[in-house]
N, CA and C atoms as an extended XYZ file, in Angstrom:
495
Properties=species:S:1:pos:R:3:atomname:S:1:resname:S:1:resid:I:1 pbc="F F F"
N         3.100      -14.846      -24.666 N   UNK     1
C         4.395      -15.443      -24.426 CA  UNK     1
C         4.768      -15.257      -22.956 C   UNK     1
N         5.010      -16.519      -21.837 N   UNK     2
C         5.283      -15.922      -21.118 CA  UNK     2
C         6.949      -15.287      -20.192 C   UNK     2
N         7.088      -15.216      -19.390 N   UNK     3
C         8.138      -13.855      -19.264 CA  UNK     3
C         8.074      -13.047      -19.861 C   UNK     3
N         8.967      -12.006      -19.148 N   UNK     4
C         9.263      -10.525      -19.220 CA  UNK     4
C        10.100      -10.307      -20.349 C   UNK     4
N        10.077       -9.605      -21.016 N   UNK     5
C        11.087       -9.229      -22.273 CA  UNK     5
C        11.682       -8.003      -21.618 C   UNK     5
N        13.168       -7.587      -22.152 N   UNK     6
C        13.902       -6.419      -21.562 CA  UNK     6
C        12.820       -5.318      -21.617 C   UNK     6
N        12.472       -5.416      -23.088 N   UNK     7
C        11.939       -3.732      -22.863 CA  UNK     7
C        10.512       -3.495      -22.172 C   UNK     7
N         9.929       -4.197      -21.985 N   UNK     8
C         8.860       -4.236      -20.625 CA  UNK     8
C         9.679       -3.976      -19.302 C   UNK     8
N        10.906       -3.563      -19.181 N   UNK     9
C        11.378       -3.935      -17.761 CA  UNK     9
C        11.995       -2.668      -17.755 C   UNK     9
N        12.026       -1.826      -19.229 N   UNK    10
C        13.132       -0.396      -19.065 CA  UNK    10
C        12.702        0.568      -18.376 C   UNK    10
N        11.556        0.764      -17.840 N   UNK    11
C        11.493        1.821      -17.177 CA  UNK    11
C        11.346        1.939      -15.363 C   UNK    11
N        11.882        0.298      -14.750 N   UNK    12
C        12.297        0.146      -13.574 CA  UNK    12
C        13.832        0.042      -13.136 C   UNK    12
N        14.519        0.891      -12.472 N   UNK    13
C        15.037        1.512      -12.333 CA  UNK    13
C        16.040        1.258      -10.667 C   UNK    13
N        14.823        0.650      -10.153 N   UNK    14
C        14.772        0.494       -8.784 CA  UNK    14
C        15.480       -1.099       -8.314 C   UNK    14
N        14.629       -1.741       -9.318 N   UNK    15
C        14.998       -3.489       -9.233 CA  UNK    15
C        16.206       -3.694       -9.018 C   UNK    15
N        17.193       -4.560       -8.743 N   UNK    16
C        18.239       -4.667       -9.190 CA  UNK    16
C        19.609       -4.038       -9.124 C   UNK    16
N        18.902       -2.622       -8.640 N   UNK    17
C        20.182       -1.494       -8.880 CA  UNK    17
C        20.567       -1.885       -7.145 C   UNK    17
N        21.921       -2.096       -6.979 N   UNK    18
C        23.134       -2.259       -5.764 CA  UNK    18
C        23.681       -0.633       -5.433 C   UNK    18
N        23.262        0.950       -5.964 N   UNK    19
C        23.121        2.263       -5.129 CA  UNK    19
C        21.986        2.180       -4.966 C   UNK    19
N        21.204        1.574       -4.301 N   UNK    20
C        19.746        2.243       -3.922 CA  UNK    20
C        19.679        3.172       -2.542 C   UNK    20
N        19.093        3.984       -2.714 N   UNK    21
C        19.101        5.274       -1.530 CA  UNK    21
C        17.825        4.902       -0.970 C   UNK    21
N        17.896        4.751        0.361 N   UNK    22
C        16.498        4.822        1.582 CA  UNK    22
C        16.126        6.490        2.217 C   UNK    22
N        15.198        7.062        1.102 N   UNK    23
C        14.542        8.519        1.487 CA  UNK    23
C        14.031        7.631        2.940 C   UNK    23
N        14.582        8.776        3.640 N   UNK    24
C        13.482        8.889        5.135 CA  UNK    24
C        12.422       10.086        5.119 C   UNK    24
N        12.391       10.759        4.133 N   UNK    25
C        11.395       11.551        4.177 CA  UNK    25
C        10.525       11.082        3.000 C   UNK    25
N         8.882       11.312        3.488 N   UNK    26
C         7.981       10.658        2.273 CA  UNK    26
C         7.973       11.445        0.873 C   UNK    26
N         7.645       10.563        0.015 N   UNK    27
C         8.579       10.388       -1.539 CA  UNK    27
C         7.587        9.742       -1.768 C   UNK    27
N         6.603       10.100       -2.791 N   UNK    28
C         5.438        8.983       -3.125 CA  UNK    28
C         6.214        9.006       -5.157 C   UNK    28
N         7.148        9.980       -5.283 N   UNK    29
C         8.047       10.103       -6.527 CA  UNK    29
C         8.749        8.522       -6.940 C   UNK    29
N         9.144        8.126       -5.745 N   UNK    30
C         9.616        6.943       -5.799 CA  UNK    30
C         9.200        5.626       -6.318 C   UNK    30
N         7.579        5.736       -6.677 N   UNK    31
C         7.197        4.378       -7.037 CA  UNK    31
C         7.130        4.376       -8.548 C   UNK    31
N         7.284        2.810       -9.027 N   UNK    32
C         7.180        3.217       -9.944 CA  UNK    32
C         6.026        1.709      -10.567 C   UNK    32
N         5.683        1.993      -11.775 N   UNK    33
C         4.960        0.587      -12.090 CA  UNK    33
C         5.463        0.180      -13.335 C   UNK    33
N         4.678       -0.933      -13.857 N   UNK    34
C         4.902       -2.166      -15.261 CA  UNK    34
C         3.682       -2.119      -15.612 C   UNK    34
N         3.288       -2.881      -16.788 N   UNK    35
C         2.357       -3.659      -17.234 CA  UNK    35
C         1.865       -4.317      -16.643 C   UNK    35
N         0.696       -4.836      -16.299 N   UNK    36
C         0.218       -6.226      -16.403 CA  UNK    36
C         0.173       -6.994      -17.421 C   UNK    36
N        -0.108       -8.378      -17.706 N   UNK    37
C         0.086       -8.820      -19.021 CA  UNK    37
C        -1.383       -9.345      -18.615 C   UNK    37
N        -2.048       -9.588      -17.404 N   UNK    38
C        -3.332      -10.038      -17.431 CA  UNK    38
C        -3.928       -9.039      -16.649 C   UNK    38
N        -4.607       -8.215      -17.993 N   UNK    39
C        -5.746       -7.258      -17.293 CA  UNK    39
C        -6.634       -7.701      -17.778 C   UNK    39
N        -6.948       -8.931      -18.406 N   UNK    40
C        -8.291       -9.368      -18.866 CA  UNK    40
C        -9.007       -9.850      -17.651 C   UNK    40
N        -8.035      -10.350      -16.743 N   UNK    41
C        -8.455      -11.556      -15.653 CA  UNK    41
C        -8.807      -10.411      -14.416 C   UNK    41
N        -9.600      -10.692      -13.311 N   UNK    42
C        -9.427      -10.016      -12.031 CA  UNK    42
C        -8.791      -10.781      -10.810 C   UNK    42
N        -8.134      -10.243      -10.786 N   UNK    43
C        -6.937      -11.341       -9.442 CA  UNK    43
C        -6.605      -10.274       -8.799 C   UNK    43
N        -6.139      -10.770       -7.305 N   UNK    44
C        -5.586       -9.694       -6.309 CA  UNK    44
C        -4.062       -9.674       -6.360 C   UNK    44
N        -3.448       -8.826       -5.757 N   UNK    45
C        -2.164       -9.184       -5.818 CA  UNK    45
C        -1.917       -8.741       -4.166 C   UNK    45
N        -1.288       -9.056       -3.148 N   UNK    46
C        -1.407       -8.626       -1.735 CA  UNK    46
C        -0.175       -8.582       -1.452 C   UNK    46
N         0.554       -7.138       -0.190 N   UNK    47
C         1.383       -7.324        0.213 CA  UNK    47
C         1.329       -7.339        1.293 C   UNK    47
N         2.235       -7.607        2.278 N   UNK    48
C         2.075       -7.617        3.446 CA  UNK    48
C         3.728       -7.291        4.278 C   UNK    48
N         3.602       -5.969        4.646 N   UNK    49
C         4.338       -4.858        4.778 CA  UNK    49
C         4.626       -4.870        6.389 C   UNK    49
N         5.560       -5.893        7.598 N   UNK    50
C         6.040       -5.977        8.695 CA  UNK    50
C         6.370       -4.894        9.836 C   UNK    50
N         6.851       -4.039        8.431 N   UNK    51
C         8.018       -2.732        8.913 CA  UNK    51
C         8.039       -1.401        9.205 C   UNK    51
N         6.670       -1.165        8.796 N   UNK    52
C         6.429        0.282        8.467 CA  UNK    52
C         6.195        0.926       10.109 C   UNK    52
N         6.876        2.243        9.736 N   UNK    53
C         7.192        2.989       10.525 CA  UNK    53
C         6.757        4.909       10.094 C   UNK    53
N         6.480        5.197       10.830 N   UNK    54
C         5.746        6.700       10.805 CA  UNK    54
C         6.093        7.756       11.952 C   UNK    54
N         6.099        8.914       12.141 N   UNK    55
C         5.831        9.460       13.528 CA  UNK    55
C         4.713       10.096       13.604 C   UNK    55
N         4.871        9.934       15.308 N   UNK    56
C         3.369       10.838       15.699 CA  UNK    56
C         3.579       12.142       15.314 C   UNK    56
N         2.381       13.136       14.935 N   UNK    57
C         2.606       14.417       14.213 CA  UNK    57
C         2.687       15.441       15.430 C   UNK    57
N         2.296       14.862       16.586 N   UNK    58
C         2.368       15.550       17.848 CA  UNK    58
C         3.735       15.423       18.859 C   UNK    58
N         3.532       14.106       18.691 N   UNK    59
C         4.851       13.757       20.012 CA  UNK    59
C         6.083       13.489       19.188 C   UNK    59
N         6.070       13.365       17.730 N   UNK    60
C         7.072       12.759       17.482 CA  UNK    60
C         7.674       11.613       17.464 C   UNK    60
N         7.088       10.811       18.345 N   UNK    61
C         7.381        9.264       18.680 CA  UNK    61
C         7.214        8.337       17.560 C   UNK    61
N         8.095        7.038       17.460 N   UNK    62
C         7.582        6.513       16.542 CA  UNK    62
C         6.347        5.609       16.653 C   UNK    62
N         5.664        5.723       15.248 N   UNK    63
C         4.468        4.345       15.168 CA  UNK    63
C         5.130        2.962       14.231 C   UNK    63
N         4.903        1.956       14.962 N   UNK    64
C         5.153        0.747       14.064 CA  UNK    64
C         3.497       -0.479       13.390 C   UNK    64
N         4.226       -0.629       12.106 N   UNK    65
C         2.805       -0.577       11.918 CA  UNK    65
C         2.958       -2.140       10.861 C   UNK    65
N         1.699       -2.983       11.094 N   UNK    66
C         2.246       -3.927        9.681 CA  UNK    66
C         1.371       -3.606        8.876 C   UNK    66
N         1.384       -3.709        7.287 N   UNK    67
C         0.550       -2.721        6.481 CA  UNK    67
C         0.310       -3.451        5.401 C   UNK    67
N        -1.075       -4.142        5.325 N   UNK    68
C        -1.887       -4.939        4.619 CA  UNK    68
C        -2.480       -4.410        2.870 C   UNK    68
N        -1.475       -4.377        1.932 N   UNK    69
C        -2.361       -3.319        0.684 CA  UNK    69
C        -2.709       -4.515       -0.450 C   UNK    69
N        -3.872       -4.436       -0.422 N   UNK    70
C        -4.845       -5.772       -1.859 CA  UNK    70
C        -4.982       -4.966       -2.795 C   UNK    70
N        -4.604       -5.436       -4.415 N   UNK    71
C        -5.215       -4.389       -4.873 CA  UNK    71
C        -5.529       -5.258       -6.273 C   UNK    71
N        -6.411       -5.131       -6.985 N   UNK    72
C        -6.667       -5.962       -8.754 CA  UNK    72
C        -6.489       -5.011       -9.528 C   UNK    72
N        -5.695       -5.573      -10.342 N   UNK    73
C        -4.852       -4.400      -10.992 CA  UNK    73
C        -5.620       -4.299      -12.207 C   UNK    73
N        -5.017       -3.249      -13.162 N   UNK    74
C        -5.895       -3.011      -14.276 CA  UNK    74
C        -4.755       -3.354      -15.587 C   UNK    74
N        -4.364       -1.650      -16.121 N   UNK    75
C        -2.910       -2.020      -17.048 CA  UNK    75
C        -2.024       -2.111      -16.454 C   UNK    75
N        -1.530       -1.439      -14.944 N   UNK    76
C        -0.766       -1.040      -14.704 CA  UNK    76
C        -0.019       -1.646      -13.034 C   UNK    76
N         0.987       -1.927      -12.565 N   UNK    77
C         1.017       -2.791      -11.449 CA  UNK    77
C         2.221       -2.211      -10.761 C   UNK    77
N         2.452       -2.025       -9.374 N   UNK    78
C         3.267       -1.378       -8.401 CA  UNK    78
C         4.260       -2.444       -9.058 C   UNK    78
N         5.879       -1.689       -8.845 N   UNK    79
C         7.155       -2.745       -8.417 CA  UNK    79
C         7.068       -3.143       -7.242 C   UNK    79
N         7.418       -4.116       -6.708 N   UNK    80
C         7.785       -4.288       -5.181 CA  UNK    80
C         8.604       -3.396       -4.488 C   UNK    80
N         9.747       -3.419       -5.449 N   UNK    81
C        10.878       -2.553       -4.703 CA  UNK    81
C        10.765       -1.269       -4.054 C   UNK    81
N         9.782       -0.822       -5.107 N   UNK    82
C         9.552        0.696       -5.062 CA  UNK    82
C         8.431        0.777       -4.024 C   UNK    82
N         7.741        0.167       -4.053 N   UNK    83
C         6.684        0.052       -2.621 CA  UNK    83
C         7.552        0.282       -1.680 C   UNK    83
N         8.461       -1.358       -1.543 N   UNK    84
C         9.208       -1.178       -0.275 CA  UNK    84
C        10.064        0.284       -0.248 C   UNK    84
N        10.595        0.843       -1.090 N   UNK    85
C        11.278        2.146       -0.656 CA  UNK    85
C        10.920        3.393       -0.351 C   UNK    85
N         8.829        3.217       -0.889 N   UNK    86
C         8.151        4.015       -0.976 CA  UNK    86
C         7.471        4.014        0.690 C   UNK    86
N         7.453        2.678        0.767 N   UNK    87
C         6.908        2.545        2.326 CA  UNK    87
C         8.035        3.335        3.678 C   UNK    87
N         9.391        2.740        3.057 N   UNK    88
C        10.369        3.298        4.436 CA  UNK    88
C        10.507        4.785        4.122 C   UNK    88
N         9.807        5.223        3.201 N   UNK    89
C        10.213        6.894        3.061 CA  UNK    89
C         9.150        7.616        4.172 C   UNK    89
N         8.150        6.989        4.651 N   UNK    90
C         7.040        7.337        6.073 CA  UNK    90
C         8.200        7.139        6.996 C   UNK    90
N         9.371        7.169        7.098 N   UNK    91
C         9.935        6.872        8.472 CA  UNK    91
C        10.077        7.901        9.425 C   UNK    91
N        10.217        9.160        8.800 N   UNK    92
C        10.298       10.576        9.263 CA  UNK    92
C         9.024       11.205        9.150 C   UNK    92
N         7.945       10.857        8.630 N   UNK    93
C         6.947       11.332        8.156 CA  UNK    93
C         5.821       11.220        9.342 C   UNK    93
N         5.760       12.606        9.840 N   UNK    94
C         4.607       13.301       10.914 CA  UNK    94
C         3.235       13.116       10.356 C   UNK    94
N         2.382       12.129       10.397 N   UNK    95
C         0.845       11.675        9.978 CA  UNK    95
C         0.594       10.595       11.160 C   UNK    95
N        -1.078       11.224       11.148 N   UNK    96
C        -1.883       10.055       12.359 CA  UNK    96
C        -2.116        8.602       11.112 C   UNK    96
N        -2.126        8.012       11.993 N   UNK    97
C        -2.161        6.277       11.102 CA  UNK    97
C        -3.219        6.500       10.160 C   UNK    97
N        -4.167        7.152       10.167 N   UNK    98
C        -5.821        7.187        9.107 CA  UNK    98
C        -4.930        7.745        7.881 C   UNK    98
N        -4.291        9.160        8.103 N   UNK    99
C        -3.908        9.541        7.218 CA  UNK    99
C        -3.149        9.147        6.142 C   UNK    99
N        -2.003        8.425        7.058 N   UNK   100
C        -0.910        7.437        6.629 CA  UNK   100
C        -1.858        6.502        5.810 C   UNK   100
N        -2.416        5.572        6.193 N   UNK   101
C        -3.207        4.825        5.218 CA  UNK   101
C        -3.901        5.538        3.948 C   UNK   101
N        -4.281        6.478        4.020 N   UNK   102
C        -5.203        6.743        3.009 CA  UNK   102
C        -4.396        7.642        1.866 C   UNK   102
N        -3.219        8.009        2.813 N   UNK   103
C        -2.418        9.129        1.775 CA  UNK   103
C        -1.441        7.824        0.517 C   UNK   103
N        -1.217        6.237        1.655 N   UNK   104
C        -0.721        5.711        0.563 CA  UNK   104
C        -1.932        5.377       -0.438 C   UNK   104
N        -2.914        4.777       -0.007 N   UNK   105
C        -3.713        4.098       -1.206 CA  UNK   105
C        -4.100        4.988       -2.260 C   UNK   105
N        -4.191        6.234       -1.511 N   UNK   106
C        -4.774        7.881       -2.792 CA  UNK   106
C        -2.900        7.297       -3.478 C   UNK   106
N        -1.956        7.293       -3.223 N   UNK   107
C        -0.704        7.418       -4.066 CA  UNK   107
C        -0.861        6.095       -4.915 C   UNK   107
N        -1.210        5.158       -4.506 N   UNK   108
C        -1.221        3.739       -5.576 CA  UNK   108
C        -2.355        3.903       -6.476 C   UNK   108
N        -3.227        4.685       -6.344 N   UNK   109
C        -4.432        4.784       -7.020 CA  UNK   109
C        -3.890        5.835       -7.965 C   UNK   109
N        -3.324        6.835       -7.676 N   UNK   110
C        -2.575        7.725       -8.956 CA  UNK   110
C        -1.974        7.044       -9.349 C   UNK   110
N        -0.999        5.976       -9.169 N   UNK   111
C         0.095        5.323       -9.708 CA  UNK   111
C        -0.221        4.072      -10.689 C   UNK   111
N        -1.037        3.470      -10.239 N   UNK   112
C        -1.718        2.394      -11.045 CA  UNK   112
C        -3.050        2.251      -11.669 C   UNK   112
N        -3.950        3.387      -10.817 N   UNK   113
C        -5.594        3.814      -11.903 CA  UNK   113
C        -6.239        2.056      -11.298 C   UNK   113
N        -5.899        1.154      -10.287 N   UNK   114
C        -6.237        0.028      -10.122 CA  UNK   114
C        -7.835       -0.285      -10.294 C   UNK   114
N        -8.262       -1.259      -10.634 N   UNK   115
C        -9.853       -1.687      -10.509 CA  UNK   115
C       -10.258       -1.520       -9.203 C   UNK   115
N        -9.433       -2.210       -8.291 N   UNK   116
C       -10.181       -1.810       -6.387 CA  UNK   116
C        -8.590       -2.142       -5.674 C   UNK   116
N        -8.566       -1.384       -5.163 N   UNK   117
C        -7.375       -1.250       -3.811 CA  UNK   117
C        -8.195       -1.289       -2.620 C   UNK   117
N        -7.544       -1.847       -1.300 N   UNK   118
C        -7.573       -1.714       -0.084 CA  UNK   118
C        -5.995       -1.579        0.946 C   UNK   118
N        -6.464       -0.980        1.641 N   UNK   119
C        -5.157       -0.698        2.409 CA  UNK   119
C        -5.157       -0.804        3.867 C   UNK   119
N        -4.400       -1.623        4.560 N   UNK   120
C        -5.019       -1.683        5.836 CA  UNK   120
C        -4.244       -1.712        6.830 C   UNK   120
N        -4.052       -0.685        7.630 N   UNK   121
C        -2.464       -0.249        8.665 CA  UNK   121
C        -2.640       -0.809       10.291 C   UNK   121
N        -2.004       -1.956       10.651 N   UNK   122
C        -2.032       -2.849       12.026 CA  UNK   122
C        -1.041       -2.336       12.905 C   UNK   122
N        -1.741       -1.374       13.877 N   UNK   123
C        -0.265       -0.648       14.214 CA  UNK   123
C        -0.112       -1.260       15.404 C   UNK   123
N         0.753       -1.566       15.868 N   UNK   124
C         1.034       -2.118       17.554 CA  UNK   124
C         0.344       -0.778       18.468 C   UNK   124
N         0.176       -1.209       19.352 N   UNK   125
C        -0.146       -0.342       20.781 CA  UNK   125
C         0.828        0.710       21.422 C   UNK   125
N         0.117        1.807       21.514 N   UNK   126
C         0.824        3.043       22.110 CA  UNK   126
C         0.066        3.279       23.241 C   UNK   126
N         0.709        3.584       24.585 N   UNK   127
C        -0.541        4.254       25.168 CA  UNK   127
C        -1.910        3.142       25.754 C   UNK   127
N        -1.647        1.731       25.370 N   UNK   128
C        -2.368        1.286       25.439 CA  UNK   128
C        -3.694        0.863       24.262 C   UNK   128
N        -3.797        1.443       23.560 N   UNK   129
C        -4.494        1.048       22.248 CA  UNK   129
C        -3.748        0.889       21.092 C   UNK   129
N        -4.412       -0.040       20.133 N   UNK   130
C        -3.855       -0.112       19.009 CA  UNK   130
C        -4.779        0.467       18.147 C   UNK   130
N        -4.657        1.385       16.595 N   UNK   131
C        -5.240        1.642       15.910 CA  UNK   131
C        -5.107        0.684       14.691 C   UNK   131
N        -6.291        0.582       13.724 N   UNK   132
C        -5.950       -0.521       13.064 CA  UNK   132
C        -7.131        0.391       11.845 C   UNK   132
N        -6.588        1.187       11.055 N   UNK   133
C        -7.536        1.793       10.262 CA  UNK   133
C        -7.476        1.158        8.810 C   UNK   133
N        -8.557        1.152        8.039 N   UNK   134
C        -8.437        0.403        6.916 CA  UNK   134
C        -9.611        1.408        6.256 C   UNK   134
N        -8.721        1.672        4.867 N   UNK   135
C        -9.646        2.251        3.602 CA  UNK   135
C        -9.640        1.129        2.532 C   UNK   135
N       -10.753        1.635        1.784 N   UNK   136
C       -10.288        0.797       -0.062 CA  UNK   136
C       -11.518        2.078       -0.948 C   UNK   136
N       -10.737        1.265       -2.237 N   UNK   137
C       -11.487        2.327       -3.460 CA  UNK   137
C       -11.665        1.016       -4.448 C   UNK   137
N       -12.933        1.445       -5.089 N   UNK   138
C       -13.511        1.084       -5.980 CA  UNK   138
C       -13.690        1.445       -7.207 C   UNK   138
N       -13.527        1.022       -8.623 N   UNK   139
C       -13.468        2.227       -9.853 CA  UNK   139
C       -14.875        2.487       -9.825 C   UNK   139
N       -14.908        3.842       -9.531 N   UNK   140
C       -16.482        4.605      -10.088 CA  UNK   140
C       -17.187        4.227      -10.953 C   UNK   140
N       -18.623        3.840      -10.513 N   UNK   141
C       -19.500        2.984      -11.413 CA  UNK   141
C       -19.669        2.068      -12.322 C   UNK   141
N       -18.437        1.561      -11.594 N   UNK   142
C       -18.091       -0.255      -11.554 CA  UNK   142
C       -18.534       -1.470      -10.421 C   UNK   142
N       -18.991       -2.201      -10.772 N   UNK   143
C       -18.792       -3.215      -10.744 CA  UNK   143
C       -17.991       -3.692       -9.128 C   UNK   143
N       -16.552       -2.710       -9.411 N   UNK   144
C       -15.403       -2.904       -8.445 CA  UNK   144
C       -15.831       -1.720       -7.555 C   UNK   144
N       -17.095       -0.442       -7.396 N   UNK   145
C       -17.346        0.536       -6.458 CA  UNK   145
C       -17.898       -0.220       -5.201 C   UNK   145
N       -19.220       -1.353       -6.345 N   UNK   146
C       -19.805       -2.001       -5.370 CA  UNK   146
C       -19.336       -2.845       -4.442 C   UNK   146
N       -18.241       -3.513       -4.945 N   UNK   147
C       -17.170       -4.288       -4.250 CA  UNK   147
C       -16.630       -4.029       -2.885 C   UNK   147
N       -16.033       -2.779       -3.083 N   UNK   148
C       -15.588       -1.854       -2.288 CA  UNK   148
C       -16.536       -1.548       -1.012 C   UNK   148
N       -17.609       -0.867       -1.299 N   UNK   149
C       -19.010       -0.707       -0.103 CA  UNK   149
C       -19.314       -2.045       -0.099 C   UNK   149
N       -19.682       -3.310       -0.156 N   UNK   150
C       -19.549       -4.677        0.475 CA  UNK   150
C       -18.275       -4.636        1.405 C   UNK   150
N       -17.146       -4.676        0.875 N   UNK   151
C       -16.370       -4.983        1.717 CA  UNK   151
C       -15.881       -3.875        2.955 C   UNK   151
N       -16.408       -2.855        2.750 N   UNK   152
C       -15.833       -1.756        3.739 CA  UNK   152
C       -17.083       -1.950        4.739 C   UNK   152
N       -18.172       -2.429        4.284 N   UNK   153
C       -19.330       -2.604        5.490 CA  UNK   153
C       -19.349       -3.621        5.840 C   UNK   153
N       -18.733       -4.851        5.460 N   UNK   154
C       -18.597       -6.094        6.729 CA  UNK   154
C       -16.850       -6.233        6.900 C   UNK   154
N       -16.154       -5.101        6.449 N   UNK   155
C       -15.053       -5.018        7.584 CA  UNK   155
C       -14.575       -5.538        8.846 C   UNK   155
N       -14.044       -6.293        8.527 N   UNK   156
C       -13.466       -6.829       10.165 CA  UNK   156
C       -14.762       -7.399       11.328 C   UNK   156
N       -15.919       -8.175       10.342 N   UNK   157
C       -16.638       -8.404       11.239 CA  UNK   157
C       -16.594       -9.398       12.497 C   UNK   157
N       -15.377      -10.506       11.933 N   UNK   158
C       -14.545      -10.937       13.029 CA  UNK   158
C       -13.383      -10.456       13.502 C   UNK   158
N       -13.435       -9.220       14.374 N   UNK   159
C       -11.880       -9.029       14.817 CA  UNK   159
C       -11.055      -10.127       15.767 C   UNK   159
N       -10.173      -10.054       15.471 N   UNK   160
C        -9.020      -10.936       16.183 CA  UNK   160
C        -9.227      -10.305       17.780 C   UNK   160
N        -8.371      -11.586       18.019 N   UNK   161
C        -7.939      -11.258       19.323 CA  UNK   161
C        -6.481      -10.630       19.251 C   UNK   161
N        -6.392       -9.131       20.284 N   UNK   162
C        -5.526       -8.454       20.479 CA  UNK   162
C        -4.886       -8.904       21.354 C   UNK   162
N        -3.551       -9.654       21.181 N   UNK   163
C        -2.692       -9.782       22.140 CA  UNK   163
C        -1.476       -9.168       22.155 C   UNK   163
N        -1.237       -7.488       21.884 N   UNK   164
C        -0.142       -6.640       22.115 CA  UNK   164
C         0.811       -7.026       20.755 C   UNK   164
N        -0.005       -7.404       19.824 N   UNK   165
C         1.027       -8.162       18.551 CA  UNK   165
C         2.105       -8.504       18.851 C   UNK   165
């Protein structure tokens, strides 16, 4: 049947609600997920994250970052909302960009158990370089592991041209 029925929807919390609080400190507590209704099928679902913000764990300064996460879901599927509130909770949060990336996708991978995630953090230039680190996971001795090592070894075999984003 398709749409959402209420009680598929009772345990988000986040949607909808007009008090929502913006943690500036990281909160991976904050996300929350649903069902899928098609875990038979393999489809991606992609966000693409403008805003994200971090500090350096040294200087303190901020990093701005746009933040690329693919993921084929299994039973279980991120809210948006909670991403987005889960993402601005890095705003205060002292991590080098690798970490930052990998500490979210390890959190969506507890959160959703997904078939294959990737995560991929486009940070503008500090200093003159930009870092642009990208992980993904594959379910163990699946199908979706091999997936994963394909795609992490022809990674970015066309990089863009850097023009200071």
């Amino acid at each position: 049947m398709p749409g959402r029925q209420p009680i598929e929807m009772e345990d988000l919390t986040l949607l909808g609600n007009q008090g929502t609080k913006y943690l500036v400190e990281y909160d991976p507590s904050i996300l929350e997920s649903f069902d899928n209704k098609h875990a038979y099928r393999d489809y991606f679902v992609k966000f693409n994250c403008p805003e994200f913000t971090s500090l350096c764990p040294i200087t303190g300064q901020p990093d701005f970052a746009t933040i690329y996460i693919s993921y084929m879901p299994d039973v279980r599927m991120v809210e948006s909302k909670s991403l987005k509130l889960y993402l601005f909770s890095f705003r205060n949060h002292g991590d080098f960009h690798e970490d930052c990336m990998n500490v979210i996708m390890n959190d969506l991978i507890k959160l959703m158990d997904p078939k294959y995630i990737e995560v991929w953090g486009k940070f503008t230039p500090r200093g003159g370089i930009s870092i642009d680190p990208y992980c993904n996971y594959g379910r163990p001795e699946t199908k979706y592991e091999e997936m994963a090592h394909h795609r992490l070894m022809n990674h970015d075999m066309y990089p863009e041209t850097i023009d200071n984003r």
